[in-house]
C-alpha positions as CSV (number, residue, x, y, z in Angstrom):
1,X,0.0,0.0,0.0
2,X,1.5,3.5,-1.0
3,X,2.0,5.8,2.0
4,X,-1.3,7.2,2.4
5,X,-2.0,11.0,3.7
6,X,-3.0,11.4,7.5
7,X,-6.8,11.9,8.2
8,X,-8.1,15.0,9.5
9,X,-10.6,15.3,12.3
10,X,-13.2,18.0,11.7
11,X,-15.6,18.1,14.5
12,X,-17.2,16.0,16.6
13,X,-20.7,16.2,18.3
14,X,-23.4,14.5,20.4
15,X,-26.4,13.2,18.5
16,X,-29.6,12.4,20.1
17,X,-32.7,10.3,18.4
18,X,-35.3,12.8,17.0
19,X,-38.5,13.1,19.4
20,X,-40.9,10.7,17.7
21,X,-44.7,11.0,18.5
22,X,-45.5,8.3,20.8
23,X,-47.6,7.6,23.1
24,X,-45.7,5.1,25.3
25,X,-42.3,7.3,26.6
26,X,-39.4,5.1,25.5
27,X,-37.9,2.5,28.4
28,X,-34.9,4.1,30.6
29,X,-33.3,0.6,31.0
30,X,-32.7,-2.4,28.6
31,X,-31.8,-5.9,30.2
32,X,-29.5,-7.4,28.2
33,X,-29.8,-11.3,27.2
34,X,-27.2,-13.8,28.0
35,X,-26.0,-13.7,24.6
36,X,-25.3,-10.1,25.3
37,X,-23.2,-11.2,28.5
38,X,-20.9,-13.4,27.0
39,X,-19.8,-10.9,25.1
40,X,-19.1,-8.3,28.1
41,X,-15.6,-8.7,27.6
42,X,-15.4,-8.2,23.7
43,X,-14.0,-5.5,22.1
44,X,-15.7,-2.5,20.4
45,X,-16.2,-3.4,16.8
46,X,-15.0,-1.1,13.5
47,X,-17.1,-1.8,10.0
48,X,-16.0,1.1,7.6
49,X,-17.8,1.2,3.9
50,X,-16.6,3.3,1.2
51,X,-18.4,5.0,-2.1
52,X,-17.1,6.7,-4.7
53,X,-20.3,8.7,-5.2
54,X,-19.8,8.7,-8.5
55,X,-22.7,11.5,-10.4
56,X,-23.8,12.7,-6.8
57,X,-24.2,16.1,-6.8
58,X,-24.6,16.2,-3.5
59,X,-21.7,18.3,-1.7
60,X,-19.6,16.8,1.6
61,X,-22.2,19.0,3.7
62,X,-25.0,18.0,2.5
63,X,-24.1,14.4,2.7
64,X,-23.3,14.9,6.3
65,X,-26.7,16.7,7.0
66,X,-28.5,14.4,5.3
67,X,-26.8,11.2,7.3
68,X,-26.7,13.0,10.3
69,X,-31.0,13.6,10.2
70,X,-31.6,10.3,8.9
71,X,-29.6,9.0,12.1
72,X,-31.1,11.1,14.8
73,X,-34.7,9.3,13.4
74,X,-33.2,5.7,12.9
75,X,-32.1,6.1,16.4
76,X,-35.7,6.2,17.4
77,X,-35.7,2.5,16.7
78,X,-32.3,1.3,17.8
79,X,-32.2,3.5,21.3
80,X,-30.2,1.5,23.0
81,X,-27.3,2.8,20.8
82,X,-28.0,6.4,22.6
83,X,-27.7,4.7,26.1
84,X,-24.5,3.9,28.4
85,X,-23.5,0.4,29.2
86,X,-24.0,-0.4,32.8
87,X,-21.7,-3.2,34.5
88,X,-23.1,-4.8,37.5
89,X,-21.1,-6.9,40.5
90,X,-23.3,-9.5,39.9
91,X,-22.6,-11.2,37.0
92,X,-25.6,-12.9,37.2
93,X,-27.8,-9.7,35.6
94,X,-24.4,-9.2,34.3
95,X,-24.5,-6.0,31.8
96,X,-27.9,-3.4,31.0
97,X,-27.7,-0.5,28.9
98,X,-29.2,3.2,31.0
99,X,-30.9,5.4,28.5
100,X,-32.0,7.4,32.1
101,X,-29.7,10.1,31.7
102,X,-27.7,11.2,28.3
103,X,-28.8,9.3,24.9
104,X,-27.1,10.6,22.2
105,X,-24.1,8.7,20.1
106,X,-20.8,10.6,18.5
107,X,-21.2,11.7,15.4
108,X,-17.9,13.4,13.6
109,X,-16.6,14.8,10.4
110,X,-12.9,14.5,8.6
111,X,-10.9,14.8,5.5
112,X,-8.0,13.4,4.0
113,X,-6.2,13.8,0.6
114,X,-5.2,9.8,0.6
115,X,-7.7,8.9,-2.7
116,X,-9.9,5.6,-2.4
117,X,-7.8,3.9,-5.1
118,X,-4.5,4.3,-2.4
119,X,-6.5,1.8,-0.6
120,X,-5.8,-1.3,-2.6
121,X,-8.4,-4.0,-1.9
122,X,-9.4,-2.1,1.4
123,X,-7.7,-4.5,4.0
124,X,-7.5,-3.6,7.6
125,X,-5.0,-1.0,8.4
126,X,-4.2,1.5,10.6
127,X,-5.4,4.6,8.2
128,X,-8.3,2.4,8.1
129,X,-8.2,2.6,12.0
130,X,-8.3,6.3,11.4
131,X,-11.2,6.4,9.4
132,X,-13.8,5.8,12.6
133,X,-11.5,7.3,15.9
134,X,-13.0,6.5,19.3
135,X,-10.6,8.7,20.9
136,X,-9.2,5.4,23.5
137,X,-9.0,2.1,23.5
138,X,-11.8,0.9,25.4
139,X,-11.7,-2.2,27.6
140,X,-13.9,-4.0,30.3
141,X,-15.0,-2.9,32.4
142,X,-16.6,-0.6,30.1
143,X,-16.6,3.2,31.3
144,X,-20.0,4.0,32.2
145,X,-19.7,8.2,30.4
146,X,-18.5,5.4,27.1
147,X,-21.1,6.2,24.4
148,X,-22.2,2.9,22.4
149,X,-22.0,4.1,19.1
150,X,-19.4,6.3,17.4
151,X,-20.0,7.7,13.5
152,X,-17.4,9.0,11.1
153,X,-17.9,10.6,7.9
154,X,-14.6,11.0,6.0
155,X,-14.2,13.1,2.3
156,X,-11.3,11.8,0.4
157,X,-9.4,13.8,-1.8
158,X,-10.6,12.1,-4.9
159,X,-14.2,12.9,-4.1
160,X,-15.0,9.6,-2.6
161,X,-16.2,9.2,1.5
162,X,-15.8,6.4,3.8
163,X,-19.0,6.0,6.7
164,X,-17.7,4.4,9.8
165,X,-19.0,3.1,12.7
166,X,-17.2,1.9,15.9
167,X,-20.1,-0.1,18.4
168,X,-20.2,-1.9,21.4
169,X,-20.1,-5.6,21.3
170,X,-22.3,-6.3,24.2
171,X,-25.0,-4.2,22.9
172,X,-25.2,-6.0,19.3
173,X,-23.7,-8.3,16.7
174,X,-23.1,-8.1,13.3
175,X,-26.6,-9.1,12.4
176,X,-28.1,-6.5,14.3
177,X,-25.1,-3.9,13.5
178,X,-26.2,-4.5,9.6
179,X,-29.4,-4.5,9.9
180,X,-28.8,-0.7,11.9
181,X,-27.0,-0.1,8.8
182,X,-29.7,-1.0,6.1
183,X,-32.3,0.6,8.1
184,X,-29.9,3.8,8.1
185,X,-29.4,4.3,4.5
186,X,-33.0,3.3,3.4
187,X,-33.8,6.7,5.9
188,X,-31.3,8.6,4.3
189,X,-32.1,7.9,0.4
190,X,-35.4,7.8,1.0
191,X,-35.2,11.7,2.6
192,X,-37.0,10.3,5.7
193,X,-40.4,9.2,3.9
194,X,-39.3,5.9,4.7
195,X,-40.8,3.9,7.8
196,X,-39.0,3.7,10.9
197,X,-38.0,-0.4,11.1
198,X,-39.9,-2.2,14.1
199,X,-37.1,-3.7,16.3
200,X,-37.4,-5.9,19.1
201,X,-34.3,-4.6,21.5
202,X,-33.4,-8.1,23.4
203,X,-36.8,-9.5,23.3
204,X,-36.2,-12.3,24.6
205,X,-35.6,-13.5,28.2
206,X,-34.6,-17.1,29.0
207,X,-33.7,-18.3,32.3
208,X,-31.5,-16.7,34.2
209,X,-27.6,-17.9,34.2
210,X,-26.1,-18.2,37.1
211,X,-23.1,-16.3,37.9
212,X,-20.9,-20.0,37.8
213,X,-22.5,-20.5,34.3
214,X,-21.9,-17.1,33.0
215,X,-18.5,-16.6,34.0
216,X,-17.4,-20.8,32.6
217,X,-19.7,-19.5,29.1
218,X,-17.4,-16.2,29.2
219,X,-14.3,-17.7,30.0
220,X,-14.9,-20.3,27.1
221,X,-16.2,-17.9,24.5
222,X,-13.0,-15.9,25.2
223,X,-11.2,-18.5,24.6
224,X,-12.3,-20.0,22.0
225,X,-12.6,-16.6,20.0
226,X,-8.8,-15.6,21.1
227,X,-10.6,-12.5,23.4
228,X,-7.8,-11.5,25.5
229,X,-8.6,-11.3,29.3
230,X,-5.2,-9.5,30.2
231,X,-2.5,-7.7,28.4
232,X,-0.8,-10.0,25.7
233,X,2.0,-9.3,23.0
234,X,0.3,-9.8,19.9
235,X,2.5,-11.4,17.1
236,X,3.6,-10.4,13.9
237,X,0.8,-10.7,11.7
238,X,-0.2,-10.6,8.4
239,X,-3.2,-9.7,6.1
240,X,-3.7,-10.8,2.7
241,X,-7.4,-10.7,1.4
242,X,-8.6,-13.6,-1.2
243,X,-11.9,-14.0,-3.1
244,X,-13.8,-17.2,-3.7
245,X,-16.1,-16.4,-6.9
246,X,-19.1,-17.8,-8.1
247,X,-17.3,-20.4,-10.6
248,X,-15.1,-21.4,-7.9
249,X,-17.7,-22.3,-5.1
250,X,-19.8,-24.2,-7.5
251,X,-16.8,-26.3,-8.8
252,X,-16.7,-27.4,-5.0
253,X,-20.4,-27.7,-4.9
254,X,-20.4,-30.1,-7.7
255,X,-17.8,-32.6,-6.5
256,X,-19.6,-32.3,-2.8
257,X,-23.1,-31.4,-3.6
258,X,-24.2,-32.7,0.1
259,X,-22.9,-29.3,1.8
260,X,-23.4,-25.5,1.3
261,X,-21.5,-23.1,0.1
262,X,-20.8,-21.7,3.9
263,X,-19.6,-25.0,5.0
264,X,-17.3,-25.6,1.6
265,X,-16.1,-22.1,1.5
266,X,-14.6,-22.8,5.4
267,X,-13.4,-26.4,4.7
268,X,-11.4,-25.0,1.7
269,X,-9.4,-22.3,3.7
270,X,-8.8,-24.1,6.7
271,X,-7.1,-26.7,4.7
272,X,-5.2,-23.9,3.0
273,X,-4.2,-21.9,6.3
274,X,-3.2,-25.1,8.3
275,X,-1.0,-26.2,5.5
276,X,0.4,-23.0,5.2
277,X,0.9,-23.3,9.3
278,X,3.2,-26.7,7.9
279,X,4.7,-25.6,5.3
280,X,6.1,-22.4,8.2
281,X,7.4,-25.3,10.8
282,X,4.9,-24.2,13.1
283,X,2.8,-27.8,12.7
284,X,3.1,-31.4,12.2
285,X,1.1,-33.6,10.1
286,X,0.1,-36.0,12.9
287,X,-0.9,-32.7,15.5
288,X,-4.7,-32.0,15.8
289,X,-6.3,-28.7,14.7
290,X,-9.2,-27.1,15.5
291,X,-11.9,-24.9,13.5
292,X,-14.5,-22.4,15.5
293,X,-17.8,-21.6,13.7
294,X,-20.2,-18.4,15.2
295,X,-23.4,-19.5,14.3
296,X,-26.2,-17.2,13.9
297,X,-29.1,-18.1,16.7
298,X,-32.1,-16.0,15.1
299,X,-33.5,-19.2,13.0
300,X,-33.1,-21.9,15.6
301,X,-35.3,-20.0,18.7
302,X,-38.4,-20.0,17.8
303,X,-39.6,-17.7,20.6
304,X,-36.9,-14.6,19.2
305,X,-39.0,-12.7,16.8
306,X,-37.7,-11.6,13.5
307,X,-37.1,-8.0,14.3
308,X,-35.0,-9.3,17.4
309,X,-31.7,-6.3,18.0
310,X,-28.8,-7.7,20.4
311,X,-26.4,-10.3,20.2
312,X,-27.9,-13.9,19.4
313,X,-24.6,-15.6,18.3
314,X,-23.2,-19.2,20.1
315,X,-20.8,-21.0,18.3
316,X,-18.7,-24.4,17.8
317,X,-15.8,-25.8,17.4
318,X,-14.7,-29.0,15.4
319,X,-11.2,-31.2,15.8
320,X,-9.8,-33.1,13.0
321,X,-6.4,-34.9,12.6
322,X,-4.6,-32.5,9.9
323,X,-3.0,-35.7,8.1
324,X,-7.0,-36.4,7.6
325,X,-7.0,-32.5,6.4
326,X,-4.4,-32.5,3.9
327,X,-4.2,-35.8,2.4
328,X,-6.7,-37.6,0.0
329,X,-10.2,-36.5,0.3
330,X,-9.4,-33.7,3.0
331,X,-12.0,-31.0,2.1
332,X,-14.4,-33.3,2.2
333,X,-13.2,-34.4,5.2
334,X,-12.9,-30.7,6.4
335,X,-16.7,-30.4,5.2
336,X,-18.0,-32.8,7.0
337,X,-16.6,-31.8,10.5
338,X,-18.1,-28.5,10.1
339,X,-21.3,-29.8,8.7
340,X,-21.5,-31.9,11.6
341,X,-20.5,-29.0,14.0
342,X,-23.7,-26.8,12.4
343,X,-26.3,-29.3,12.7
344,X,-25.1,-29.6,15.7
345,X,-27.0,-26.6,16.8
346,X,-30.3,-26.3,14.3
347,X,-32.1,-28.1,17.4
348,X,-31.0,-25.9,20.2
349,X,-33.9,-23.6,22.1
350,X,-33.1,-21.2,25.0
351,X,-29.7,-19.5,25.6
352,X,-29.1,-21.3,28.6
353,X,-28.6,-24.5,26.3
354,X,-26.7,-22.6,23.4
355,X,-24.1,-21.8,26.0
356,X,-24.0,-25.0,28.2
357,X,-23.9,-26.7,24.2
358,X,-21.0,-24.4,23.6
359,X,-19.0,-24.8,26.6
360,X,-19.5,-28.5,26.4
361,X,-18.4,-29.1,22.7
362,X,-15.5,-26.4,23.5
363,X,-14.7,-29.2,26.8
364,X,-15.2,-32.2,24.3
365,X,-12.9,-30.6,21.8
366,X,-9.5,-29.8,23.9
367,X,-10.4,-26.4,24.9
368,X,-8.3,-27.2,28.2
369,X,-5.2,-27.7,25.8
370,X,-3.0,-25.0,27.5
371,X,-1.5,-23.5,24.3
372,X,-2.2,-23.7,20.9
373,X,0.5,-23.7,17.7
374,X,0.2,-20.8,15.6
375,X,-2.6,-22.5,12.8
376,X,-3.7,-25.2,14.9
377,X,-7.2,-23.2,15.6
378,X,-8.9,-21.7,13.2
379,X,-11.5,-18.9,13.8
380,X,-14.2,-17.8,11.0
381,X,-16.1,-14.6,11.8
382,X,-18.4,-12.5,9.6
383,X,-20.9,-13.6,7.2
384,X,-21.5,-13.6,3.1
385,X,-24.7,-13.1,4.0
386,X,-24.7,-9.6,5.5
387,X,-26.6,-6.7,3.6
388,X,-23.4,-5.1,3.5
389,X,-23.4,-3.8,-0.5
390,X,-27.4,-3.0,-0.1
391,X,-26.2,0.1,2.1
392,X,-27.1,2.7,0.0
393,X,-27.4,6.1,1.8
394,X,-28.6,8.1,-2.0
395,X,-24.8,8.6,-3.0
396,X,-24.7,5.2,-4.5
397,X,-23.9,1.7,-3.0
398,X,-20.5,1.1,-1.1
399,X,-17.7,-0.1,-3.9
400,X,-15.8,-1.7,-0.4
401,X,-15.6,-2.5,2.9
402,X,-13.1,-3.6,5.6
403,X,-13.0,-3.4,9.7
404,X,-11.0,-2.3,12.1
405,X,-7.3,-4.0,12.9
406,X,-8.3,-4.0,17.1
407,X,-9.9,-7.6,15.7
408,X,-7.1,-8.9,14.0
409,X,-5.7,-12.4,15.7
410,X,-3.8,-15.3,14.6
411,X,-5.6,-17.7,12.4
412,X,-8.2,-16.1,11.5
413,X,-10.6,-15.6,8.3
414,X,-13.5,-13.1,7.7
415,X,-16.2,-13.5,5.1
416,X,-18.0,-10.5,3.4
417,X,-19.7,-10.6,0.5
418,X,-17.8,-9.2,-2.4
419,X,-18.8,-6.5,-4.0
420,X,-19.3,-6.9,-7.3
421,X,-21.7,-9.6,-6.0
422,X,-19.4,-12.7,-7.2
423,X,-19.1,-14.9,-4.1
424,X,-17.4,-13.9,-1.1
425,X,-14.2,-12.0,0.1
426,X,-11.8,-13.8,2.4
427,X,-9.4,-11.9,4.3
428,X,-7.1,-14.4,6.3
429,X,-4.8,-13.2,9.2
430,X,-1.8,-15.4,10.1
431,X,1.6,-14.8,11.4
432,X,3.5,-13.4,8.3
433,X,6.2,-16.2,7.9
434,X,2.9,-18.7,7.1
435,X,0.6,-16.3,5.5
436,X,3.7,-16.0,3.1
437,X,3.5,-19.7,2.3
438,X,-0.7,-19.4,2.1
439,X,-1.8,-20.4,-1.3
């Protein structure tokens, strides 16, 4: 990447929801789930898209008034964004979210002469970093003054603008942080005719955890998602970003027409990042490696409605013999683990069983293993499936995307949907002397 020109902070400001007519005031307190609490320790996520704009004869103010009041009424809907995240002694209730006092979310402007082009296939970087500034690096426990959400709209010197957002992990996932998204840019190109989105803010309250049971379902997430508890020196690593198109997916499709594209598209680059793990000297044929799946929750409980906002995420996590992996027949053999991991969880209702599931596939699968070899476990986060490229705000859709580098660990691969709507993008992290022998 070409040395790329420092970014400019404008101005920042507060921005509350717009006062909706209603007739029921809005609630002062959201409970959160315990989906919600075994995140508590997760970092604040970055998701930065970026247009070109194109014919848009709208200038850089007027795109920022124009996001700005289609975000104090989308806000409306998604309040908890506007609140402060509360952390209680009892980890038992765990985590809520305050709207009592302040609800607003940051909302800033900045400039740069760096053009979008500079940015290559827009891979994580510190510029991108830049591009959405929280001003710290926030950590658990989360300062209560912390705002939720924070907003940046950049203008680039070719003409182009990046719209950032930085958000709280324990207030939503990526489901519900893309679905905020959407919602957002249908307000804006629609010039606010469009109807507010109904959203369910954690609607949906199982049993309660105890505080033994959240803190083993925390302490396994964490581990199993490389969430660091204490300060740790991060390796060198690398970031190379590949795409698996249409033609490619359905080649594998047709030799293995029993599993999905999801399933294939993970077997096929965890056979390619452990072997590049080998061909470094960091594994062994005969070692063990492992492969985590976050698994969407939304479909499988039938009592979370559709409009459901929050986290609703569990997860597994599949062992295979990499000799099995990278001999004959090993994506099929990397297939079927995963499959088998999945289906693992279609039957699952109530969060109390998603997590005991999770912490007891994590215990059947060597989560006790005291260190793992760079490779040897493999993380996939994201999904293909996110509206991510249906974000138009009126300026035009996004022509990229990328997030921010605070989530980069060893090992691990993010999906996206590419833009030009052929397949998926995969970005894979590993330490640079094996992502230099990734093929």
């Amino acid at each position: 990447m070409v040395q790329l020109e420092s970014v400019q902070r404008l101005c920042s400001r507060s921005i509350q929801p717009a006062a909706a007519a209603s007739d029921i005031d809005p609630p002062t307190r959201y409970e959160l789930t315990p989906f919600d609490g075994v995140m508590r320790i997760a970092l604040y996520q970055k998701r930065i898209l970026f247009f070109e704009r194109g014919d848009s004869r709208m200038d850089f103010a007027a795109v920022v008034a124009a996001l700005e009041e289609s975000l104090r009424w989308v806000l409306v809907s998604f309040r908890p964004l506007c609140g402060r995240m509360v952390v209680d002694q009892d980890l038992s209730s765990g985590l809520w979210i305050d709207c009592s006092g302040e609800t607003s979310v940051q909302f800033a402007e900045a400039q740069t002469a760096a053009r979008l082009e500079d940015l290559g296939d827009f891979e994580p970087s510190e510029f991108c970093d830049s591009l959405v500034e929280i001003g710290c690096s926030p950590k658990y426990p989360w300062d209560p003054k912390l705002p939720l959400l924070f907003v940046q709209v950049t203008r680039f010197g070719c003409g182009g603008i990046s719209l950032g957002i930085a958000f709280s992990h324990q207030t939503m996932d990526g489901v519900s942080a893309w679905n905020f998204m959407k919602s957002w840019a249908e307000r804006a190109r629609s010039r606010g005719t469009s109807p507010l989105p109904r959203v369910s803010c954690y609607a949906y309250k199982p049993p309660e955890l105890s505080e033994q049971q959240l803190e083993e379902a925390a302490r396994m997430v964490g581990l199993a998602l490389g969430i660091a508890t204490k300060n740790t020196i991060k390796p060198k690593l690398g970031v190379k970003k590949f795409k698996a198109t249409r033609e490619a997916i359905q080649a594998l499709k047709t030799s293995l027409p029993s599993f999905s594209s999801f399933e294939l598209v993970c077997a096929d680059y965890w056979r390619r990042t452990v072997a590049a793990a080998v061909q470094a000297g960091f594994l062994d044929n005969a070692d063990d490696c492992y492969f985590a799946i976050l698994v969407n929750c939304r479909e499988r409980i039938a009592s979370m409605p559709d409009s459901y906002f929050g986290n609703a995420i569990t997860g597994t996590r599949v062992r295979a013999k990499i000799c099995e992996l990278l001999g004959g027949g090993g994506i099929c053999n990397a297939a079927q683990v995963i499959h088998e991991g999945i289906a693992g969880l279609r039957d699952v209702e109530g969060s109390v069983l998603v997590i005991n599931k999770f912490v007891e596939e994590l215990a059947r699968n060597g989560a006790e293993i005291p260190a793992h070899k760079p490779g040897q476990s493999v993380l996939v986060v994201s999904s293909p499936r996110h509206p991510i490229f249906e974000c138009d705000f009126g300026f035009g859709r996004p022509v990229g995307v990328t997030f921010g580098t605070n989530d980069l660990d060893d090992s691990k691969l993010y999906l996206f949907p590419a833009a030009d709507g052929n397949g998926m993008d995969v970005t894979v992290c590993m330490r640079v002397e094996a992502l230099d022998k990734f093929v």
